[in-house]
N, C-alpha and C positions, 0 to 999 in steps of 0.2 A: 198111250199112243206114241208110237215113233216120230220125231218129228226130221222133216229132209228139209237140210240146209238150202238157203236159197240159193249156194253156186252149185249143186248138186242136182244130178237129176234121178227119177224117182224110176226103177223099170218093171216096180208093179203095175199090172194094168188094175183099171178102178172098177170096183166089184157092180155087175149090171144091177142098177133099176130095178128094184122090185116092181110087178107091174100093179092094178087097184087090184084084182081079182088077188093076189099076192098077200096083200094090206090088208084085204077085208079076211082071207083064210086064218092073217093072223093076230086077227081081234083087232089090230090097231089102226089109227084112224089116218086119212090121208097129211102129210104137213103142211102146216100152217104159216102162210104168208110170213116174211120176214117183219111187216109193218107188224103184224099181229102180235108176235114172239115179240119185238121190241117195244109193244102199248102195256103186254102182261106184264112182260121184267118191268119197267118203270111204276105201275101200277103197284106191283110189289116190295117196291125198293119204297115207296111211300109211304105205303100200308106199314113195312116195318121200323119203319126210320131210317134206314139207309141212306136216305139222298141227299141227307142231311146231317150235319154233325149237331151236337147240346144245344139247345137255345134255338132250336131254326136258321142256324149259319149254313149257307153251303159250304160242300166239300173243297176245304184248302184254305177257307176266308181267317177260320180262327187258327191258324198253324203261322198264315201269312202275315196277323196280326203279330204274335208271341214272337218271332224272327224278328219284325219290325222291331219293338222296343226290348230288343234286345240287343240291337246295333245291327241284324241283318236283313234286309228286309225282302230280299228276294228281288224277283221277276216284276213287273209292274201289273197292276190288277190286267186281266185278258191276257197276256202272255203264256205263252205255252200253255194256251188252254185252260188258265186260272183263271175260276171264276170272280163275278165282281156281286158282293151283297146288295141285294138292294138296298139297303140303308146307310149304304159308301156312295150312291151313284151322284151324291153333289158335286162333289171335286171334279169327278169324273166327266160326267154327260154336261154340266150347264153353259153354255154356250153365251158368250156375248148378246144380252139383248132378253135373257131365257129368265121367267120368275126363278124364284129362291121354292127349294123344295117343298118347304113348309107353308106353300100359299095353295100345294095344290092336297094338303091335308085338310080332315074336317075340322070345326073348332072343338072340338067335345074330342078326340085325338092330343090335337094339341094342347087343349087344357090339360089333359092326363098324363104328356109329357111333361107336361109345366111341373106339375104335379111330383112326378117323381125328382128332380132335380131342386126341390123344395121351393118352386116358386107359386106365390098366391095365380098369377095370370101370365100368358103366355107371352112369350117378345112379339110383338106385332110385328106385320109382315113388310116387308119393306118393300118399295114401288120398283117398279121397272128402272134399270140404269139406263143412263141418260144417251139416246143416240148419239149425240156429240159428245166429247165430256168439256165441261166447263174450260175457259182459260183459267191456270194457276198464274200468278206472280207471288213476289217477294214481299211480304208484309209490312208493312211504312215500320220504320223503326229497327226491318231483320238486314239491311242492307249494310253491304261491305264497298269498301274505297275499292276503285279500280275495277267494279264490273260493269260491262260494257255489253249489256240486256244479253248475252248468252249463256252467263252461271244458272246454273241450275235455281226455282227458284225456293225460297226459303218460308213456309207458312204454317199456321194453327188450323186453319178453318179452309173446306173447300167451296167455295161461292156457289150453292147451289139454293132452291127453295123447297126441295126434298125434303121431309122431314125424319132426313137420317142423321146418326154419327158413326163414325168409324171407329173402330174397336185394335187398337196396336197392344203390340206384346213384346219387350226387349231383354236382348241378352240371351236365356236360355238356361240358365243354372236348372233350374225345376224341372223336371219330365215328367208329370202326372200322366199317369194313364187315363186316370178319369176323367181327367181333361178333354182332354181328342174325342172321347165318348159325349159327354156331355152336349161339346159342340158339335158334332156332328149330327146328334139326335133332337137338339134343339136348335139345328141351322142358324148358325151364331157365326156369323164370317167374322176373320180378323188376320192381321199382316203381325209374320214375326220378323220382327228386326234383329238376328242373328249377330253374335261373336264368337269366333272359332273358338277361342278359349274354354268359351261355355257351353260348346256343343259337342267337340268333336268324343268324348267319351262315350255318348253315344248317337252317332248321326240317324241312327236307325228309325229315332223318335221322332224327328223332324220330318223325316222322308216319309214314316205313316200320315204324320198332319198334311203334308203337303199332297200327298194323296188322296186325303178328304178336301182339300179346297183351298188349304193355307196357302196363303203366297207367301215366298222365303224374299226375304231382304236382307241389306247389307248392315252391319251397327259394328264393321272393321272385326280386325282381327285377334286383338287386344285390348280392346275399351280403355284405351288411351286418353286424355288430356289433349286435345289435338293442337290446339294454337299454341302448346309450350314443343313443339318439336317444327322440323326443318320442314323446309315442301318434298324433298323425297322422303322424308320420313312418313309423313303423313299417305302421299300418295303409295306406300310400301302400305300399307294401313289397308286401305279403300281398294285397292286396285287387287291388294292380296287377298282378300275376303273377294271378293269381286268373283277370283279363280276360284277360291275354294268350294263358295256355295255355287257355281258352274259344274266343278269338276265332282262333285257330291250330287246334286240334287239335278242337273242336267239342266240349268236352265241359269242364265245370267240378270241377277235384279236391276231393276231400275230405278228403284227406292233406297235412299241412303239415310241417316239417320244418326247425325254425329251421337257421340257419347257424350252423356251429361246435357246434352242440348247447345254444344260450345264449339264455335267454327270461325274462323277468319277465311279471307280473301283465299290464302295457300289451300284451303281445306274445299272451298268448293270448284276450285280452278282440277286441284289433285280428282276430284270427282266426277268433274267434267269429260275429263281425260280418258276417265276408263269408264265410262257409258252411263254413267247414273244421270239421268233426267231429271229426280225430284227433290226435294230435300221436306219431307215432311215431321214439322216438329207436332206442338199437343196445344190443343186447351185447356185442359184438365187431367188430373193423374189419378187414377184408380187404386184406394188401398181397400182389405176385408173390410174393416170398420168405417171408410171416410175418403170422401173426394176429398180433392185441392183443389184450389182452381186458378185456372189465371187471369180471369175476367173480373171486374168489380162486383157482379152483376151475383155471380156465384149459380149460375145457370147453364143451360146446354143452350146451343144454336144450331141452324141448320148449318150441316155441313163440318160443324166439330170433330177434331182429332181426339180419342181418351188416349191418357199413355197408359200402362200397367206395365209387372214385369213379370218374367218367369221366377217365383219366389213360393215357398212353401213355410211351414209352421216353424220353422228353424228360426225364419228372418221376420214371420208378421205373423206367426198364431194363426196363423188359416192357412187352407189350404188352397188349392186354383180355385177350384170348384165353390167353396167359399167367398170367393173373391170375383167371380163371374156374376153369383145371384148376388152380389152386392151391385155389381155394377146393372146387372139387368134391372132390378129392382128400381134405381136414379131413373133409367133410360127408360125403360119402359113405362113409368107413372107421369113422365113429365112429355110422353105422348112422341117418343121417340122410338123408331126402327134402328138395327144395325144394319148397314150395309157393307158390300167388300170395298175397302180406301180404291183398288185397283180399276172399279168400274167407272170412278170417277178422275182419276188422276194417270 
């Protein structure tokens, strides 16, 4: 078929309308509504596998993934017409106020997921976030000379009777794939507290997590020593991650995150400055084999920070994935849910 340009005009005239008596002379049948043609094609794109790429992905999901962690991630899920899996739609759809996806599965589902990800029993499901969110302050003992109740403030534990804890992840070196998968299919929220250093080789990784649901935080540009440098130093630090993970990931944090867990007065004045709201430290630190803890008690509470980091077999013999059912494992037997730090603070 000739095709005429759309600034062109066409001075065939268009061949008349067969009339029925036409149609039926020649065996063939009258045509069929456009809705009709469009139920068959689809019908048949199903029937052959077409509609979908390996595994029951729609068309674009797993091409959109492999760009991701590979540093490019493309168009954002729905854009120009890319589709979004259903099994990405947490990040996505859930809305302040909205259950966690995994509350509106069956349990015999979610055991099965359990299951694959080598866990005896599933993460319980974590409550509704708090229409208010609690007041934070500064922790008796995390206080600096000369704040004057506007620093950001500095704590372990968020004051709630929820029986959550929040799940943090810092730095970045590691980029498991199976990571993102894991979490995402066992709806497992957690906040990365990002350093340029450790990510920029490839941003693509961050930008799929955050796609599923991760919220990006700040953990400076350099994972610096902060209280051994000047206050523009520091605020070169904070303010420059600040940019980065904005100018990257679209969206400016509000969680900061000294490195090492170590700040003075300059450090959260420097933080203040360029919009960070919160300064959430840890109660306890997450290894494959073994908590730490900071508490006497050697226990979770409500409303506990975990720290962990982004770390693989290299630095601790296991892998992410290894290191999540260790920590699901603690959290889950001692009758605790993960929820996202951001719904509360």
């Amino acid at each position: 078929m000739q095709l005429v340009r759309q600034n062109e005009k066409s001075t065939a005239k268009p061949p008349r309308p067969a009339t029925s008596g036409e149609r039926r002379r020649r065996g063939r049948s009258p045509r069929r509504p456009a809705v009709a043609v469009l139920a068959a094609l689809l019908l048949a794109a199903v029937g052959s596998g077409c509609a979908s790429e390996p595994g029951g992905r729609p068309p674009g999901e797993a091409g959109q993934r492999e760009r991701a962690l590979a540093g490019n991630p493309g168009p954002p899920p729905g854009a120009a017409g890319l589709p979004v899996a259903p099994g990405l739609r947490r990040g996505l759809a859930r809305l302040p106020g909205e259950r966690y996806e995994n509350a509106r599965l069956t349990p015999a589902v979610r055991a099965r997921i359990a299951r694959k990800w080598g866990l005896d029993r599933p993460p319980l499901i974590a409550p509704l976030p708090p229409v208010a969110k609690p007041r934070v302050t500064t922790r008796a003992g995390f206080e600096v000379e000369g704040d004057d109740g506007a620093l950001p403030p500095v704590f372990t534990t968020v004051p709630t009777k929820d029986r959550v804890v929040f799940l943090t992840i810092d730095d970045g070196a590691e980029k498991d794939p199976e990571l993102l998968q894991m979490m995402d299919e066992l709806d497992i929220p957690y906040s990365a507290f990002l350093s340029d250093d450790e990510v920029k080789d490839n941003y693509g990784y961050f930008g799929e997590a955050q796609r599923l649901g991760t919220v990006l935080a700040n953990h400076t540009l350099h994972h610096p020593y902060l209280p051994g440098l000047s206050y523009d130093e520091q605020r070169h630090e904070i303010c420059g991650q600040q940019d980065a993970v904005e100018a990257r990931f679209g969206k400016r944090p509000r969680l900061f995150r000294p490195p090492y867990g170590s700040y003075d007065a300059d450090t959260l004045r420097a933080a203040r400055s360029c919009g960070i709201e919160a300064v959430p430290l840890w109660s306890a630190e997450a290894f494959p084999d073994r908590m730490e803890w900071r508490e006497g008690d050697r226990d979770l509470h409500p409303g506990d920070i975990v720290l962990t980091h982004f770390r693989g077999r290299a630095a601790w013999g296991g892998s992410m994935t290894d290191l999540v059912r260790a920590v699901m494992r603690t959290v889950t037997e001692r009758g605790y849910a993960v929820a996202r730090l951001e719904d509360y603070v």
